[in-house]
C-alpha atoms as an extended CHARMM CRD file, in Angstrom:
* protein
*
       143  EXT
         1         1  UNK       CA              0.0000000000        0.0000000000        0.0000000000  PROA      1               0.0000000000
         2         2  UNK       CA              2.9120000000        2.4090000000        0.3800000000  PROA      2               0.0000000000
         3         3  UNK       CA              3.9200000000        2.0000000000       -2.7240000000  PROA      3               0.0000000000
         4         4  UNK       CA              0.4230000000        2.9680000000       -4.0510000000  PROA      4               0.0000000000
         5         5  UNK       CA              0.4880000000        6.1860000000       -2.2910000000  PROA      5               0.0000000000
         6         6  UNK       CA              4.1430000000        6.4550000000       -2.8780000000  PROA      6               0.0000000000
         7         7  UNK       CA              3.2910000000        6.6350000000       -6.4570000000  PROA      7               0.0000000000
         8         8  UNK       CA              0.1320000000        8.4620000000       -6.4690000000  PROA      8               0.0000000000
         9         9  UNK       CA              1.7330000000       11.2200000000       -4.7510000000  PROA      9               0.0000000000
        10        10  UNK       CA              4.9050000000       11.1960000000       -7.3620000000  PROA      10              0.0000000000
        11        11  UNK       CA              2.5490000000       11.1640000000      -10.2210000000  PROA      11              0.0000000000
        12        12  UNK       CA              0.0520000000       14.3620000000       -8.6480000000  PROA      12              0.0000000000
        13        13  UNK       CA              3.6890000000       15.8790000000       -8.3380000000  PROA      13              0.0000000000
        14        14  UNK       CA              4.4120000000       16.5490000000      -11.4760000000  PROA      14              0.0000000000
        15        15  UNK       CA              0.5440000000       17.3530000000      -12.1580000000  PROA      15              0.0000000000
        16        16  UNK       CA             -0.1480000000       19.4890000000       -9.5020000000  PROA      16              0.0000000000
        17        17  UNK       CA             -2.9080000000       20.6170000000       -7.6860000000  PROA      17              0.0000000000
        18        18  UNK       CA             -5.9840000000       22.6550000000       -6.9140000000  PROA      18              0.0000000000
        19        19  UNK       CA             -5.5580000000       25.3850000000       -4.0760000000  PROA      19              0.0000000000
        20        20  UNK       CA             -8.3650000000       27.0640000000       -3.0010000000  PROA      20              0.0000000000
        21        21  UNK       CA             -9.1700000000       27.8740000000        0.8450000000  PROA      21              0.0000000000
        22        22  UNK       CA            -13.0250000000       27.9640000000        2.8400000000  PROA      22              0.0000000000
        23        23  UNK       CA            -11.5370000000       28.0380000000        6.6800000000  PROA      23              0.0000000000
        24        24  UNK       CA             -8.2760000000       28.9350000000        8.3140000000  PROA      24              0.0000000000
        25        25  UNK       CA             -6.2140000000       24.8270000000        9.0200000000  PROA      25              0.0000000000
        26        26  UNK       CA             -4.5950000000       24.7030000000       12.3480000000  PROA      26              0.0000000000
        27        27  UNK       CA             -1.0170000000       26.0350000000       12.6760000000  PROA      27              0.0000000000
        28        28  UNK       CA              2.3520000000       23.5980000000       12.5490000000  PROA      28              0.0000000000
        29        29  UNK       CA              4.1890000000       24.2490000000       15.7880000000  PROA      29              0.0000000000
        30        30  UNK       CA              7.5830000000       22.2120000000       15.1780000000  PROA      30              0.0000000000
        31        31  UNK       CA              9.2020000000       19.7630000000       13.0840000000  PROA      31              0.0000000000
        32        32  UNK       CA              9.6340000000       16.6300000000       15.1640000000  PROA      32              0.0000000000
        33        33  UNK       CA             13.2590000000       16.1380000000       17.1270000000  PROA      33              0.0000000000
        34        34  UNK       CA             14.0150000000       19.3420000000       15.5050000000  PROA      34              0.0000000000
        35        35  UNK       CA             12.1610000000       22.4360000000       17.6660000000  PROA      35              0.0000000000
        36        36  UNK       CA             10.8370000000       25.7200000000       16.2800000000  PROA      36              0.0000000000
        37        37  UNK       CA             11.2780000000       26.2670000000       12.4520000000  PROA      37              0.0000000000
        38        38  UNK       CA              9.9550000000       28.4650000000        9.7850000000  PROA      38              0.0000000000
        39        39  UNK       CA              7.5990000000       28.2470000000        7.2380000000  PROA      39              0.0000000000
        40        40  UNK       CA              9.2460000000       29.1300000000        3.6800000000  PROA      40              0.0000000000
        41        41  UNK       CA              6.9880000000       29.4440000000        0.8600000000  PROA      41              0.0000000000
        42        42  UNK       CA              3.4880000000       29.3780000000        0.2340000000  PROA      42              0.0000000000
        43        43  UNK       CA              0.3380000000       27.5150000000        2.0350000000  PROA      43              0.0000000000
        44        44  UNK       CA             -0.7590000000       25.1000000000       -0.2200000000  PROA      44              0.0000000000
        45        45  UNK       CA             -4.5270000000       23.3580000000        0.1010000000  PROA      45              0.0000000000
        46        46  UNK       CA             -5.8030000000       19.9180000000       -0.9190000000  PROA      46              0.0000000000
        47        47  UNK       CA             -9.4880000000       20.2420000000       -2.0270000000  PROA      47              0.0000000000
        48        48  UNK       CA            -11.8630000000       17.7340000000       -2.9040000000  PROA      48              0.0000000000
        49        49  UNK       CA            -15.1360000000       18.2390000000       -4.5890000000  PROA      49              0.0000000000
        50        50  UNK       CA            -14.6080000000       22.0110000000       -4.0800000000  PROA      50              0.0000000000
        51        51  UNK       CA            -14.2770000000       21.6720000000       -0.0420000000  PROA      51              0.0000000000
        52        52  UNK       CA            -11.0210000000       22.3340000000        1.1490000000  PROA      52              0.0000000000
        53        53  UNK       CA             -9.5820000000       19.2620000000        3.5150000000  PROA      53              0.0000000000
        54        54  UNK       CA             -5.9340000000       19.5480000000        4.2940000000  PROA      54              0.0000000000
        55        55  UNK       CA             -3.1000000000       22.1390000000        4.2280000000  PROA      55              0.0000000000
        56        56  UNK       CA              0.5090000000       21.5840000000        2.8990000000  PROA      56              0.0000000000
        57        57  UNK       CA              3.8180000000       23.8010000000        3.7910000000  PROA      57              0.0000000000
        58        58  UNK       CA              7.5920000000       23.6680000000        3.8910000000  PROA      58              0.0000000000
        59        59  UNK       CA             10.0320000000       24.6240000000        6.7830000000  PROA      59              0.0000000000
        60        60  UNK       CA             13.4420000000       24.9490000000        7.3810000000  PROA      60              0.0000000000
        61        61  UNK       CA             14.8350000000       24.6090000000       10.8430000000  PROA      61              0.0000000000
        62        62  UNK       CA             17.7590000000       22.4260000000       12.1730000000  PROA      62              0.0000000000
        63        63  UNK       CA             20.0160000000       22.7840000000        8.4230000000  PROA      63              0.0000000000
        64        64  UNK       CA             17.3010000000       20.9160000000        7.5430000000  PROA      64              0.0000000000
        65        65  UNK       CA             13.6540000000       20.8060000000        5.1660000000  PROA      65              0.0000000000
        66        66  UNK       CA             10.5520000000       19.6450000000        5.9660000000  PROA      66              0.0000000000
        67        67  UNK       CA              7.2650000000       19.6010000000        4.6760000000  PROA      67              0.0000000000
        68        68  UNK       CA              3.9470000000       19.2550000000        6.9270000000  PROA      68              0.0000000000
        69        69  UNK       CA              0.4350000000       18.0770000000        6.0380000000  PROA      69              0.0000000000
        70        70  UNK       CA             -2.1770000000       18.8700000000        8.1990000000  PROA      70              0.0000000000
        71        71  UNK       CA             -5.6640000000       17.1540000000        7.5130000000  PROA      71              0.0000000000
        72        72  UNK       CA             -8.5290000000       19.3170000000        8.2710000000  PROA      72              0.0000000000
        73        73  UNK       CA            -11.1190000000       18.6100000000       11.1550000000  PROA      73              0.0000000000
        74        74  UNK       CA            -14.2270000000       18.4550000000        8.9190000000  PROA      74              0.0000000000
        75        75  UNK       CA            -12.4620000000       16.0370000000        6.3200000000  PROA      75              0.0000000000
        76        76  UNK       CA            -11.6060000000       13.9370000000        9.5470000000  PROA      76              0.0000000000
        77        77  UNK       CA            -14.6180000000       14.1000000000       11.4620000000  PROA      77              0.0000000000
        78        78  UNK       CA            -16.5760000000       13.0730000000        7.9480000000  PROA      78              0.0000000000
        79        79  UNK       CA            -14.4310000000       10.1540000000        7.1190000000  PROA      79              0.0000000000
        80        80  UNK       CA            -13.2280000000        6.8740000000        9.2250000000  PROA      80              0.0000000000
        81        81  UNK       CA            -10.3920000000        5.7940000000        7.3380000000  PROA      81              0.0000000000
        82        82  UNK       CA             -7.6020000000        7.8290000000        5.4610000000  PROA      82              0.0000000000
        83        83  UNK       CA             -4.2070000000        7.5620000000        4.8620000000  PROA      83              0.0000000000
        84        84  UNK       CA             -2.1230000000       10.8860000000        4.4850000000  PROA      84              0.0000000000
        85        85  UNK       CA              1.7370000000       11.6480000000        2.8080000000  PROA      85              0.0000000000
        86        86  UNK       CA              4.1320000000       14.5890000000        2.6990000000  PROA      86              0.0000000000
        87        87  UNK       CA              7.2980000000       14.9920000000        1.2650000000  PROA      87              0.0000000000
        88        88  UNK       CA             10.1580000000       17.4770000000        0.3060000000  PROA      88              0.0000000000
        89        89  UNK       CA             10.0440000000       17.5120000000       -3.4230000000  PROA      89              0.0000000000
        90        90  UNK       CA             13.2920000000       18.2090000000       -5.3590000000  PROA      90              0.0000000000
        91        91  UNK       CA             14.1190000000       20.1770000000       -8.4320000000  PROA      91              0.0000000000
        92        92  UNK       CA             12.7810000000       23.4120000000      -10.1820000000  PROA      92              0.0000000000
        93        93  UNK       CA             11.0100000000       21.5170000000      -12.6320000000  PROA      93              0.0000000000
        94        94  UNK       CA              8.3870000000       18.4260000000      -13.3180000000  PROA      94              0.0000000000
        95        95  UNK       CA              9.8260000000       15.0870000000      -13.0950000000  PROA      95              0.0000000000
        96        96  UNK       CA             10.7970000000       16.1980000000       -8.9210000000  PROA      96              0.0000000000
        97        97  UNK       CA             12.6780000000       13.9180000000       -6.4250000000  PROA      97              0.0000000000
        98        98  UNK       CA             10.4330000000       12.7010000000       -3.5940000000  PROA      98              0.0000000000
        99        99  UNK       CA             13.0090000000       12.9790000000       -0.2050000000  PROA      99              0.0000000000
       100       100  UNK       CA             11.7870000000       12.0300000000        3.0460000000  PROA      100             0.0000000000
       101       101  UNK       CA              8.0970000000       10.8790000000        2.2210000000  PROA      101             0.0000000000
       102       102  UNK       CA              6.1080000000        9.8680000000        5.1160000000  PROA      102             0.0000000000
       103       103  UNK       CA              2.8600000000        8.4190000000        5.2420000000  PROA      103             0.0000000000
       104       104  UNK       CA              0.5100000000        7.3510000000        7.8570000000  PROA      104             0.0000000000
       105       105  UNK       CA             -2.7800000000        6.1820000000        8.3990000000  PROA      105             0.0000000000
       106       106  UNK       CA             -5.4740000000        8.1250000000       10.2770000000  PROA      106             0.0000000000
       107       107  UNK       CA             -3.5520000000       11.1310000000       11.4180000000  PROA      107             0.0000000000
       108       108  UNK       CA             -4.1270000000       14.7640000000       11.6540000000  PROA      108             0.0000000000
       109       109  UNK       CA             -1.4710000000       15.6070000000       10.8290000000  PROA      109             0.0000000000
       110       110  UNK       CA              2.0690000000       14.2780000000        9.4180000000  PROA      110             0.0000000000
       111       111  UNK       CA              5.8690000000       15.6550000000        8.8900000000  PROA      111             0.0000000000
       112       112  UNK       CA              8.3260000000       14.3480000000        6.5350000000  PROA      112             0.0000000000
       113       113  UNK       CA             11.7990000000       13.3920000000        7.4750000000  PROA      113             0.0000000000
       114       114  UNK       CA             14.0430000000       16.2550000000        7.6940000000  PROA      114             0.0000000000
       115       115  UNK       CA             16.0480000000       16.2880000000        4.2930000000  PROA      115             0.0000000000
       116       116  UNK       CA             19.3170000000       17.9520000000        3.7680000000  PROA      116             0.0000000000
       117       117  UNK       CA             18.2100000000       19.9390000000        0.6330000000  PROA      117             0.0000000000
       118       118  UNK       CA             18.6330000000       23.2610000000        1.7410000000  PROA      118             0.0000000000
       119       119  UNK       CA             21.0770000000       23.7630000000       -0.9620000000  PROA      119             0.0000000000
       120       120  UNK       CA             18.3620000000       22.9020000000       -3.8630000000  PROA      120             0.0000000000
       121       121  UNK       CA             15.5900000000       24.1750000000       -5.0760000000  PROA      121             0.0000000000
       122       122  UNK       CA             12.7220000000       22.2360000000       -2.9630000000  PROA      122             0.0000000000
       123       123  UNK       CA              8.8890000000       22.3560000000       -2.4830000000  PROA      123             0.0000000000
       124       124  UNK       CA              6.1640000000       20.2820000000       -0.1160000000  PROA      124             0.0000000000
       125       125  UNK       CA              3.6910000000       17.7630000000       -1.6640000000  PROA      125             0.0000000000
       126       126  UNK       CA              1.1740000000       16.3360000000        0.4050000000  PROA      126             0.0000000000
       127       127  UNK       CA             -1.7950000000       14.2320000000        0.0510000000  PROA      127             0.0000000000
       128       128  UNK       CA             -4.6330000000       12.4280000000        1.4310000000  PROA      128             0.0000000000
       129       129  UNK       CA             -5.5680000000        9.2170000000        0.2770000000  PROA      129             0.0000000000
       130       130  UNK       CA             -9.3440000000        7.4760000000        1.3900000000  PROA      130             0.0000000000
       131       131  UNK       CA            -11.2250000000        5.1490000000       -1.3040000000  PROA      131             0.0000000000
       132       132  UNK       CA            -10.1580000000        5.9380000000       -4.9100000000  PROA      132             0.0000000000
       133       133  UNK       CA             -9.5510000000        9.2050000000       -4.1470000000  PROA      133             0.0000000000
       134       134  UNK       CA             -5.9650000000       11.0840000000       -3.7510000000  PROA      134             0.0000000000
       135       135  UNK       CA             -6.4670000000       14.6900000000       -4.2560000000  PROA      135             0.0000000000
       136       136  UNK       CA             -2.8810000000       16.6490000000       -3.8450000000  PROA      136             0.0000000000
       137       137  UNK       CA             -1.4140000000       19.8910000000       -3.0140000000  PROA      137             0.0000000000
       138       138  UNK       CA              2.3290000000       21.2250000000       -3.5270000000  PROA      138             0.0000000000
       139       139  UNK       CA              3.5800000000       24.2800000000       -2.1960000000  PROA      139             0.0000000000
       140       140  UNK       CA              5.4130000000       27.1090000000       -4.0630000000  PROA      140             0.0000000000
       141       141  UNK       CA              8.9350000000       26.0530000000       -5.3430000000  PROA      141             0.0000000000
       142       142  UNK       CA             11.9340000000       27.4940000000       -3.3190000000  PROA      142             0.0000000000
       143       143  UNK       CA             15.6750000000       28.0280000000       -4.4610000000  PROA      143             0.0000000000
């Protein structure tokens, strides 16, 4: 299963994704075994059907990226079963690098590993996967 979402979220990568807002997603506070770090880049939302149900944005703290997805309470409290995935994408351009993709079931949120890409150009991807559905967001790229 992984694999599956591994893939879905490398192929909505290099298609991209809707980003439209309806209510304000809970803030990230810090990147796990890392502390306080900063948002760089844009806020990026995953919509389905028109309803906005997760948020998407990069960090850098600790000489290192991360990206953060946070799945929003009315997607959650709608739905028993999801699975969601973030990841520091790589490159300026489609096809991107996928570094330190995490993805877990059932979680309101979810951070990737810490990559060391600050030397790259880099943006988040995130996703949330329930049924056949995978709708994806990426953030705005950053050199």
């Amino acid at each position: 299963m992984f694999s599956k979402i591994a893939s879905a979220l490398g192929a909505a990568v290099i298609v991209g994704g809707a980003m439209l807002g309806l209510t304000a997603p809970a803030q990230a506070e810090s990147a796990p075994g890392c502390g306080p770090v900063t948002q760089i880049g844009s806020t990026a939302y995953i919509t389905s059907g028109g309803t906005t149900i997760g948020s998407v944005k990069q960090f850098k703290g600790c000489n290192k990226n991360w990206a953060y997805t946070y799945v929003w309470e009315g997607f959650r409290s709608s739905h028993s079963n999801w699975d969601v995935c973030v990841s520091v994408a790589t490159g300026s351009s489609a096809p991107y690098t996928l570094e330190g993709l995490q993805c877990h079931g059932k979680k309101a949120d979810n951070w990737s590993s810490g990559t060391n890409t600050l030397n790259v150009c880099t943006h988040a991807v995130g996703n949330i996967k329930w049924g056949g559905n995978t709708p994806t967001a990426r953030t705005s790229i950053r050199c």
